[in-house]
PDB file of N, CA, C and O in Angstrom, chain B, residues numbered from 101:
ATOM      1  N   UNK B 101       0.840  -1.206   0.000  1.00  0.00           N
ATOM      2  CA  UNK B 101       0.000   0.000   0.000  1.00  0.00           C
ATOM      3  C   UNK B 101       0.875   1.256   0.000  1.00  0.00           C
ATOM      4  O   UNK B 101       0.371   2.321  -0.359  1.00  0.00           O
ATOM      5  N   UNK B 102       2.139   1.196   0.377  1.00  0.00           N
ATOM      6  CA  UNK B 102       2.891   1.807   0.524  1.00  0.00           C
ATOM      7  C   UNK B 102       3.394   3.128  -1.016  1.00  0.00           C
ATOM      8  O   UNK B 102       3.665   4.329  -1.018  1.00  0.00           O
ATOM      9  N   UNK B 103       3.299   2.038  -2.140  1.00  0.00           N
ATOM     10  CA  UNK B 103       3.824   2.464  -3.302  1.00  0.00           C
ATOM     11  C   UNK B 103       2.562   3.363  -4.044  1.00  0.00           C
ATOM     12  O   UNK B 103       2.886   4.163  -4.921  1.00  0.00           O
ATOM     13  N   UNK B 104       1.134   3.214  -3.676  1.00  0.00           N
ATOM     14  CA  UNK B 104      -0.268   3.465  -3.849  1.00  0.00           C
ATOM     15  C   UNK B 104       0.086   5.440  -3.439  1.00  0.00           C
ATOM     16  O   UNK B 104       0.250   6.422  -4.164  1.00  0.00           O
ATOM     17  N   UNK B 105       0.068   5.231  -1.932  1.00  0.00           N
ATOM     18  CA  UNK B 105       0.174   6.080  -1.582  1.00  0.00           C
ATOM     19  C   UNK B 105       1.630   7.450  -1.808  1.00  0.00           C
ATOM     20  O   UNK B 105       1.480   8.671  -1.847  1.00  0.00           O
ATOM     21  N   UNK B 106       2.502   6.918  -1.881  1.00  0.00           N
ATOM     22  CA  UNK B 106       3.528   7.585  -2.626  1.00  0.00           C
ATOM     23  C   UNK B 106       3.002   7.824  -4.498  1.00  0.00           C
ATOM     24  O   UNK B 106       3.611   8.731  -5.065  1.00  0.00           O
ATOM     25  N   UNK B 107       2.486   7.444  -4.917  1.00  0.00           N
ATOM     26  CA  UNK B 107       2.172   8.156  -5.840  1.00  0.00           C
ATOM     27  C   UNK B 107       0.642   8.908  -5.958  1.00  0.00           C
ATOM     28  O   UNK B 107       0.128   9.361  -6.981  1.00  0.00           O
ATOM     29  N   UNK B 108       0.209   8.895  -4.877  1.00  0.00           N
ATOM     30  CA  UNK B 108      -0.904   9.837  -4.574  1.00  0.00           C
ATOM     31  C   UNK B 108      -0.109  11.142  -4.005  1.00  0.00           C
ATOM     32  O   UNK B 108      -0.558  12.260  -4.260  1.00  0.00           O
ATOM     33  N   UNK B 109       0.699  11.036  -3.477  1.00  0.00           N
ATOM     34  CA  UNK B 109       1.597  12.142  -2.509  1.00  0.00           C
ATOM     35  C   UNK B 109       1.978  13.366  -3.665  1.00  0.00           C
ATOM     36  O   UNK B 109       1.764  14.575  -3.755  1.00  0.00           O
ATOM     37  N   UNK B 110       2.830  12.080  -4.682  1.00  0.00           N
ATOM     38  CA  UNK B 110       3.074  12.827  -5.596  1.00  0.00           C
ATOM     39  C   UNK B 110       2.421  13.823  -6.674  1.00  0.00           C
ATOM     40  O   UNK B 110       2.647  15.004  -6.940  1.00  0.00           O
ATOM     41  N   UNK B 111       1.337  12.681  -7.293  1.00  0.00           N
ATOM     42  CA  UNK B 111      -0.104  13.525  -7.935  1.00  0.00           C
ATOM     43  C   UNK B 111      -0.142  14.643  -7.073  1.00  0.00           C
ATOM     44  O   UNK B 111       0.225  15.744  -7.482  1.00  0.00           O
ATOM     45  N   UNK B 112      -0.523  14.481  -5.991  1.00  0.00           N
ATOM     46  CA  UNK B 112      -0.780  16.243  -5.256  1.00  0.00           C
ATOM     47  C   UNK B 112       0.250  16.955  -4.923  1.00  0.00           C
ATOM     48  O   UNK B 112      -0.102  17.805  -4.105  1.00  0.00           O
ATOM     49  N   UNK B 113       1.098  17.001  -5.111  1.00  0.00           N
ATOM     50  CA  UNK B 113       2.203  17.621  -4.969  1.00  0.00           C
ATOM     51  C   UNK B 113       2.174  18.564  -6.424  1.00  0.00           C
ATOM     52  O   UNK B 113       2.236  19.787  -6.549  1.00  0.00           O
ATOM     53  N   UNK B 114       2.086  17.763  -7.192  1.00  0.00           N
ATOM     54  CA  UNK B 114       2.296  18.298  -8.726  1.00  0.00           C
ATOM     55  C   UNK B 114       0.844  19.034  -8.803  1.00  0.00           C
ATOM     56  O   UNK B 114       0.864  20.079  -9.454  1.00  0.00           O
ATOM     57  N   UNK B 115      -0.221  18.717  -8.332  1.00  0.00           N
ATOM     58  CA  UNK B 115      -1.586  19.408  -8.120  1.00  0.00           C
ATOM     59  C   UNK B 115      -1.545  20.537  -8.051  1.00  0.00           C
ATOM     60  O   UNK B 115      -1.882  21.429  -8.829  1.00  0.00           O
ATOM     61  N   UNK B 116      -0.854  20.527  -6.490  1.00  0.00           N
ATOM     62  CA  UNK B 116      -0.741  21.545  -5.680  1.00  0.00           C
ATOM     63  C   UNK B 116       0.186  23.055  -6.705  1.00  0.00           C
ATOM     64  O   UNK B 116      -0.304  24.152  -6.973  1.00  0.00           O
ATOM     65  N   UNK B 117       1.776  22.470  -7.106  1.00  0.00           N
ATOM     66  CA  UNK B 117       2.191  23.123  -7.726  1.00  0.00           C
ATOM     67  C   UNK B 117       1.780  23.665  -9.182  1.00  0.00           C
ATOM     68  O   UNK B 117       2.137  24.784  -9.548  1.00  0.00           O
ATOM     69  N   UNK B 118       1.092  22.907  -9.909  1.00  0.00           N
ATOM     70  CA  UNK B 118       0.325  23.216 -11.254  1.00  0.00           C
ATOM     71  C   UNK B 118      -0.561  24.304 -10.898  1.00  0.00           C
ATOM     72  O   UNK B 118      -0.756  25.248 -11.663  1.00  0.00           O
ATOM     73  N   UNK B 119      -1.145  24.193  -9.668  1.00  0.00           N
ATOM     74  CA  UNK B 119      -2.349  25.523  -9.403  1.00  0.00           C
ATOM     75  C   UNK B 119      -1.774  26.369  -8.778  1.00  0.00           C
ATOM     76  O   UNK B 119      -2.694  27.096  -8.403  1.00  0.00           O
ATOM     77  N   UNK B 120      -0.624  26.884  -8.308  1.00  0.00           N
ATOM     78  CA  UNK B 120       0.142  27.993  -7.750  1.00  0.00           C
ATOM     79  C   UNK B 120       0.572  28.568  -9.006  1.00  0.00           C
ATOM     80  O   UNK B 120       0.322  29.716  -9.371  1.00  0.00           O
ATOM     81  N   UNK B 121       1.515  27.336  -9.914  1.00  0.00           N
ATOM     82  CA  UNK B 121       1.823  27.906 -10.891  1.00  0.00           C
ATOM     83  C   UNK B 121       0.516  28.923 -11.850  1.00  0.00           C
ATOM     84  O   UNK B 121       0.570  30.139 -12.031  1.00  0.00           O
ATOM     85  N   UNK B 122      -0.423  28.112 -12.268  1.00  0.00           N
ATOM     86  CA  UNK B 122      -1.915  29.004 -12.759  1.00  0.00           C
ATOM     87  C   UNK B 122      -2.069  30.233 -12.299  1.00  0.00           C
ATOM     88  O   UNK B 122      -2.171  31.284 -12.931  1.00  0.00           O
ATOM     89  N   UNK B 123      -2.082  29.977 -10.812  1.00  0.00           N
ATOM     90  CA  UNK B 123      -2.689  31.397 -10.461  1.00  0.00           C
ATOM     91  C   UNK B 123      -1.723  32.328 -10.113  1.00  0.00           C
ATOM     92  O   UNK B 123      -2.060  33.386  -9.581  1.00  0.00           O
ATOM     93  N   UNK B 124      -0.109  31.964 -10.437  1.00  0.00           N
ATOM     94  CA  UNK B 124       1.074  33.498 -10.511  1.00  0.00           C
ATOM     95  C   UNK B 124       0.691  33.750 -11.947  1.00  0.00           C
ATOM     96  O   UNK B 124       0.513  34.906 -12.332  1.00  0.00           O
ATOM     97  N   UNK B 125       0.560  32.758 -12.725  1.00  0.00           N
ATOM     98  CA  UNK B 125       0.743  32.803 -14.554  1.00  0.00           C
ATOM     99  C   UNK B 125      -0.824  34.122 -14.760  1.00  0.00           C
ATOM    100  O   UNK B 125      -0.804  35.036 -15.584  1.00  0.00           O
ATOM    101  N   UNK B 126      -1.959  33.858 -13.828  1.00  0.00           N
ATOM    102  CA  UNK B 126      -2.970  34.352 -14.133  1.00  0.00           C
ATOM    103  C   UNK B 126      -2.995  35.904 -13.219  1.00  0.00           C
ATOM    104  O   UNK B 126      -3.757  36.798 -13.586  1.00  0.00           O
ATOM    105  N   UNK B 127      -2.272  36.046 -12.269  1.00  0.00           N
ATOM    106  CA  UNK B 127      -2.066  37.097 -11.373  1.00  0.00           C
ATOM    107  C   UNK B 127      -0.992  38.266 -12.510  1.00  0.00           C
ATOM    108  O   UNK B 127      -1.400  39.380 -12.840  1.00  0.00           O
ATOM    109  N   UNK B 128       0.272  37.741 -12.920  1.00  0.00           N
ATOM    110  CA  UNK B 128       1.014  38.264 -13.973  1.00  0.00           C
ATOM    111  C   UNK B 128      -0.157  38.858 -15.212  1.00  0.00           C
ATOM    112  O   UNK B 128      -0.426  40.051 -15.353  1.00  0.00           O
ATOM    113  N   UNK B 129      -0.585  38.048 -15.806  1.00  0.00           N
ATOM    114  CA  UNK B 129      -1.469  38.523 -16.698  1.00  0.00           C
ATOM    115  C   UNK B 129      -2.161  39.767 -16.960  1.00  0.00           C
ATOM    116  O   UNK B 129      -2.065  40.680 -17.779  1.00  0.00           O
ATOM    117  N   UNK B 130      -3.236  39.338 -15.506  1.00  0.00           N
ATOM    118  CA  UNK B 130      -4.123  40.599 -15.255  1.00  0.00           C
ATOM    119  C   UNK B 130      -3.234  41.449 -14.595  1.00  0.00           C
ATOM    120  O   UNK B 130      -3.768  42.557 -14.652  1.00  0.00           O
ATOM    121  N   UNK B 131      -2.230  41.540 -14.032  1.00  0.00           N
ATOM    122  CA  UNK B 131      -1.634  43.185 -13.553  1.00  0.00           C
ATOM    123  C   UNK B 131      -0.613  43.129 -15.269  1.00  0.00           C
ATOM    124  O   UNK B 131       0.368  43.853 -15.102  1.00  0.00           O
ATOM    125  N   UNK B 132      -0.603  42.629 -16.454  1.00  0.00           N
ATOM    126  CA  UNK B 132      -0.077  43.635 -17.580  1.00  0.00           C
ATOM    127  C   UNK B 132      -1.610  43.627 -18.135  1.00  0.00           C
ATOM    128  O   UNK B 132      -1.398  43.903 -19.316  1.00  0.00           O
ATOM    129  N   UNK B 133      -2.074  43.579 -18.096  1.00  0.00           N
ATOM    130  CA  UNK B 133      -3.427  43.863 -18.818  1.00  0.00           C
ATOM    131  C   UNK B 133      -4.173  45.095 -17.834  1.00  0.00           C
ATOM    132  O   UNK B 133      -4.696  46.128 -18.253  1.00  0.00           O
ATOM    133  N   UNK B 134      -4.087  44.785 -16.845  1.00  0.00           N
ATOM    134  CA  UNK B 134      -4.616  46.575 -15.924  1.00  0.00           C
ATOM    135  C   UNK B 134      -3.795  47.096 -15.425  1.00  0.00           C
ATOM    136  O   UNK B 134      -4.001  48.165 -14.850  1.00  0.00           O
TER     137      UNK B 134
END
């Protein structure tokens, strides 16, 4: 169960960072656009 859960850890890890990344990529955006 061990190996299950290490790649759940990981999925959210990369989750986690994919949606930080989004929302600097989308924060950048709208302050050159206003």
């Amino acid at each position: 169960n061990e190996p299950q859960g290490n790649i759940v850890s990981r999925f959210g890890l990369r989750l986690v960072y994919s949606a930080t990344l989004v929302s600097l990529l989308s924060a950048s955006f709208a302050g050159l656009v206003l």
